[in-house]
C-alpha positions as a LaTeX table, in Angstrom:
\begin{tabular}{lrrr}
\hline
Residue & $x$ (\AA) & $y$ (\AA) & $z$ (\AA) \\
\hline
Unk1 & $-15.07$ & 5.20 & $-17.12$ \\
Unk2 & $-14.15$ & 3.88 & $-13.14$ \\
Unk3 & $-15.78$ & 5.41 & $-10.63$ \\
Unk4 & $-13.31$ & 6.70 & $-8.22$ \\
Unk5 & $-13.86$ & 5.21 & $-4.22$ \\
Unk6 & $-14.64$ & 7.14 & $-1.18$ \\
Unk7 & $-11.16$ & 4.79 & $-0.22$ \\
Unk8 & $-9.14$ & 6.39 & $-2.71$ \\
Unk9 & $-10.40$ & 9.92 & $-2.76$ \\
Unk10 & $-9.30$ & 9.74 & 1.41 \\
Unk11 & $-5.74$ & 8.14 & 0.24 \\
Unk12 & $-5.37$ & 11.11 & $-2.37$ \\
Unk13 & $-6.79$ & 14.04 & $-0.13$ \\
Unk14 & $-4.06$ & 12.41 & 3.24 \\
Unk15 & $-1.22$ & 12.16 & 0.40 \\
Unk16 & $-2.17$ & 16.13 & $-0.61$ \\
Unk17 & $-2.38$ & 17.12 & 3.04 \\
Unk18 & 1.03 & 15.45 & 3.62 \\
Unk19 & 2.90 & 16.97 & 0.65 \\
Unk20 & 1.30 & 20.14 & 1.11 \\
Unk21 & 2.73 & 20.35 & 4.41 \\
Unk22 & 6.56 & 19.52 & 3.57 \\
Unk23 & 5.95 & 21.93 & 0.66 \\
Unk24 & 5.16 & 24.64 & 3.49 \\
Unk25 & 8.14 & 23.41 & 5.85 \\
Unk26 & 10.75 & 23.76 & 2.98 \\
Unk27 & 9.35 & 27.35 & 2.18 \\
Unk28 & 10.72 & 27.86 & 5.65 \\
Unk29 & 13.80 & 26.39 & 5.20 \\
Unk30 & 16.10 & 29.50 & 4.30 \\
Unk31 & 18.73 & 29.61 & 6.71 \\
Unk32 & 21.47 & 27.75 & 6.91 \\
Unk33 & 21.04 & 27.55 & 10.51 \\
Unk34 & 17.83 & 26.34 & 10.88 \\
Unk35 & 17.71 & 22.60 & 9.99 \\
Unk36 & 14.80 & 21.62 & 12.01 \\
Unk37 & 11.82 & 21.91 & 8.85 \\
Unk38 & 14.80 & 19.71 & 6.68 \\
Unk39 & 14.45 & 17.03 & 9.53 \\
Unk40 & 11.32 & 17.36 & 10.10 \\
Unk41 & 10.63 & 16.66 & 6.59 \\
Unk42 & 12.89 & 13.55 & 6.63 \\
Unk43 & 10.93 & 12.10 & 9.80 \\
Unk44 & 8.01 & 12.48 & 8.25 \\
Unk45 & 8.63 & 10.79 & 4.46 \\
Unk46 & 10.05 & 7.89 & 7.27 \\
Unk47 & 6.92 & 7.56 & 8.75 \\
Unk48 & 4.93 & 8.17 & 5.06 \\
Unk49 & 7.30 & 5.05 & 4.18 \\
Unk50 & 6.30 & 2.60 & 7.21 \\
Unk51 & 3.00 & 2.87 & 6.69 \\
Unk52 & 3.10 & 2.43 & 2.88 \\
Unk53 & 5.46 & $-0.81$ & 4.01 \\
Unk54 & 2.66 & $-2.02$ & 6.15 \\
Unk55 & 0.05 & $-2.09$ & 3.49 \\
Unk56 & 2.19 & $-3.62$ & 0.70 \\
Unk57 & 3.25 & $-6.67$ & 3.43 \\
Unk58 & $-1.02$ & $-6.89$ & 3.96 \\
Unk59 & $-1.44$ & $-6.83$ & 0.65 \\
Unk60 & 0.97 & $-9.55$ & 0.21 \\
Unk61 & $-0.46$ & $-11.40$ & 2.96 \\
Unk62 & $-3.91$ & $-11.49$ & 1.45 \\
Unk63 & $-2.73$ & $-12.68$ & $-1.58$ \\
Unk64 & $-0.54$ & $-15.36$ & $-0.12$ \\
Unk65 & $-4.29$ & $-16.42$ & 1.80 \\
Unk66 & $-6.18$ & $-16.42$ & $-1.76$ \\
Unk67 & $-3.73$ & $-18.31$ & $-3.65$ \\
Unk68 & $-3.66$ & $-21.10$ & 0.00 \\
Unk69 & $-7.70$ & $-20.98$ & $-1.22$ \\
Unk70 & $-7.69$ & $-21.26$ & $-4.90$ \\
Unk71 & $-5.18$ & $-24.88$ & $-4.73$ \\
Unk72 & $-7.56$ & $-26.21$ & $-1.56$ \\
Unk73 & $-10.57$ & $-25.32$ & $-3.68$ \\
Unk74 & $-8.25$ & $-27.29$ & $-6.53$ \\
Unk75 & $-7.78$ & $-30.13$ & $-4.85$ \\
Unk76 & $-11.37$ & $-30.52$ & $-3.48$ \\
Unk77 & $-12.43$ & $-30.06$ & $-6.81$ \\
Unk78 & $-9.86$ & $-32.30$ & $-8.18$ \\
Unk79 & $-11.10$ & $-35.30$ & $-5.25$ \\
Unk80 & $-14.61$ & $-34.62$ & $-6.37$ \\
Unk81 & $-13.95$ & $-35.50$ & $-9.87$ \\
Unk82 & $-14.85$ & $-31.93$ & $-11.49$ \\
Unk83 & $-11.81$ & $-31.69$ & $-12.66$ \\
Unk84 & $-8.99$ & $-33.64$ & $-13.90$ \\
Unk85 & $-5.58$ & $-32.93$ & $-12.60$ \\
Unk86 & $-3.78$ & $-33.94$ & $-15.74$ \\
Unk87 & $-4.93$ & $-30.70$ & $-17.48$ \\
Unk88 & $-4.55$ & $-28.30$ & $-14.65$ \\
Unk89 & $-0.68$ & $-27.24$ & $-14.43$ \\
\hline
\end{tabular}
């Protein structure tokens, strides 16, 4: 079995924290009048969604640096004679 990180038991426990708190704003949200929990709620799933944004385009950034890495390391390898570039597609 994994063992779970401290990394994702903070991601879980800031994802509870933030559902349980629209959860408690739509509990609220009983009068037609009052649309300021609805928008709240809205403004804060935006915000939820920027951030998650962020990490998937640094996520795709590191992997865009480790694949740069792995065809340099290739091609050093490659110039070295370790390797034959015939076999490597």
């Amino acid at each position: 079995m994994r063992k779970i990180t401290k990394e994702e038991v903070k991601v879980a426990e800031s994802h509870t924290m933030w559902a349980i708190d629209i959860h408690k704003r739509n509990e609220r949200f009983d009068d037609d009048s009052n649309w300021w929990p609805f928008i709240q709620n809205i403004n804060d799933m935006l915000d939820r969604f920027s951030m998650l944004e962020s990490k998937i385009e640094a996520l795709g950034n590191t992997i865009g640096e480790v694949d740069g890495k792995i065809k340099n390391l290739r091609k050093i390898l490659i110039k070295l004679e370790y390797i034959d570039d015939r076999f490597i597609f």
